[in-house]
C-alpha positions, 0 to 999 in steps of 0.5 A: 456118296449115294450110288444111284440107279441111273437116271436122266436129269436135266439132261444128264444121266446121273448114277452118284450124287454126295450125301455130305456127312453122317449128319446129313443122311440122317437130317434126311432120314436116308437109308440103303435102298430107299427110292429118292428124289434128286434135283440138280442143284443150280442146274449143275450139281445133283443132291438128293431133295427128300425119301420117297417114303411112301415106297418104303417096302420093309427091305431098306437097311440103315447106314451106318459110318464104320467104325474102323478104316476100311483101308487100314482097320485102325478107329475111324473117330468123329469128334464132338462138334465135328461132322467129318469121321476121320482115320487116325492110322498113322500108316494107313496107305490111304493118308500116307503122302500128307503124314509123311509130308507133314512129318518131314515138315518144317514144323515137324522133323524139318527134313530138308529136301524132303517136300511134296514132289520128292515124297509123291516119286518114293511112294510111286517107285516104292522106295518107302511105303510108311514114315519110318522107311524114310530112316532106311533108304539109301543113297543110291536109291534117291540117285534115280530120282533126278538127273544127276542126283548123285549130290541130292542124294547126299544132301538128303541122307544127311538131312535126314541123319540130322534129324535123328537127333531133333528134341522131343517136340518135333517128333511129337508135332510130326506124328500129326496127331489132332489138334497138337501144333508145335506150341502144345508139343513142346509142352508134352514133349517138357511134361512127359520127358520121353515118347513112352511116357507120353504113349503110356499115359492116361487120359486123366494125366493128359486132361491135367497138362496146362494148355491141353484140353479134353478133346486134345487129350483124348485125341492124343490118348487114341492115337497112341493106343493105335497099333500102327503108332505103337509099330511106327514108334519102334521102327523110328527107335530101330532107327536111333531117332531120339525119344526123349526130351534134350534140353537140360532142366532149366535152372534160370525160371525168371519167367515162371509163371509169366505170359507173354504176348508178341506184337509188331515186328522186332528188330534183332528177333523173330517171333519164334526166337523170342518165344523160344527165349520166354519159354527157355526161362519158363515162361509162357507165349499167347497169341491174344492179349487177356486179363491173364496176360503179363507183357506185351512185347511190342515191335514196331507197327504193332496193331491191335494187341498194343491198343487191346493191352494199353485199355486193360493196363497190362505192361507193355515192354519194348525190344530194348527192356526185353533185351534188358529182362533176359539179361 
């Protein structure tokens, strides 16, 4: 934001006005305490249109984004090709109610009874402040939260016991690091086994992972240098959530090797169970049919991806061969 000396525009006194990114205060060469000329846009909202550099007295300072969150101090990160600068503490106060619903997600820790409305009155009444406090409440504190919360209550400590004992990849996907879906943690999460392997790697071992990037790796790599992830990591073990991959070492890899991709809609699965199954045999699943793809699983109503797979001469199976090829 620029913070503006006050002044009467189209009829209204205006005192702020967005400077929309880093990129745009320099694209406009803005510094602190320059003289600007400001226009509402539209008649409506305020923008700064150019620099009165002609007042420019030698006392303008240049801005600049800060490098650590003035909330919580961990790194303030801007990406490559990104214009947003983004916090990457984990228990910063000021990102607390989405990290905390993202954790107890369905993608995530998949914490039943946890959603928006329920998180939002544990921050207000100060029941939990950071994610791991969701592994300390007690019964009777979820009590007060609603009217004859006696069974609620109960139904949600069991929840959240229950997922003390998810794999590997759902805490992964919960801590929301960029760029990391529950495709890509389940890869970590096969990759490095446990969650101090994956902390304790390098950003070369990261880069090499299959399906994991530069950017993502470094994402990954910053995240779990943070202070704040290294302390939300030992609260969550003084808790006894599970670190470490469960599912045993597969000795059936029919599927090694192997990419699939899914379209239409199946009968006796869904997308998800059946990604689970090719991945269970070593395989792979794609979102987009390419040269590099080997099946086309194809349900009914399927759309582009068959008319796609059938012009590259890629192998289209139905539900019934899928059935006989995970025999």
């Amino acid at each position: 934001m620029a913070i503006l000396e006050p002044v009467v525009v189209a009829g209204s006194t205006i005192s702020k006005t967005t400077l929309h990114n880093e990129d745009f205060i320099k694209e406009k060469d803005l510094k602190i305490g320059d003289h600007v000329l400001i226009q509402k846009a539209g008649d409506v909202i305020p923008e700064v249109v150019k620099v009165l550099k002609e007042k420019r007295n030698g006392t303008e300072k240049e801005f600049e984004m800060p490098k650590k969150c003035p909330v919580c101090g961990a790194e303030a990160v801007r990406e490559e090709g990104e214009a947003a600068v983004y916090c990457i503490g984990i228990e910063c106060k000021a990102r607390n109610l989405r990290n905390i619903i993202h954790f107890a997600s369905k993608e995530g820790m998949n914490i039943e009874g946890l959603g928006e409305k329920i998180v939002e009155q544990l921050l207000e009444n100060k029941l939990i402040e950071t994610i791991a406090d969701i592994y300390y409440l007690k019964q009777e504190d979820i009590e007060t939260l609603k009217k004859d919360g006696k069974k609620f209550a109960k139904n949600l400590i069991d929840a959240i016991e229950q997922s003390k004992n998810n794999d590997l990849d759902r805490l992964i996907c919960a801590l929301g690091i960029r760029h990391i879906g529950t495709k890509s943690a389940k890869t970590l999460a096969r990759e490095f086994r446990t969650i101090d392997n994956l902390m304790n790697a390098s950003l070369e071992d990261l880069a090499l992972v299959e399906d994991i990037g530069e950017i993502t790796a470094k994402s990954i790599y910053e995240f779990f240098k943070q202070d704040q992830t290294k302390d939300l990591i030992n609260k969550l073990k003084k808790a006894n959530v599970n670190m470490k991959l469960l599912q045993n070492e597969k000795t059936d890899n029919r599927f090694e090797g192997k990419t699939f991709v899914l379209t239409g809609s199946l009968e006796k699965y869904t997308r998800d169970e059946a990604s689970k199954i090719i991945e269970d045999f070593g395989g792979k699943t794609s979102s987009s049919v390419s040269k590099k793809t080997d099946f086309v699983l194809a349900g009914e109503e399927a759309g582009s991806k068959l008319t796609k797979a059938e012009s590259l001469g890629i192998k289209i199976i139905s539900e019934q061969e899928f059935e006989e090829m995970i025999k």
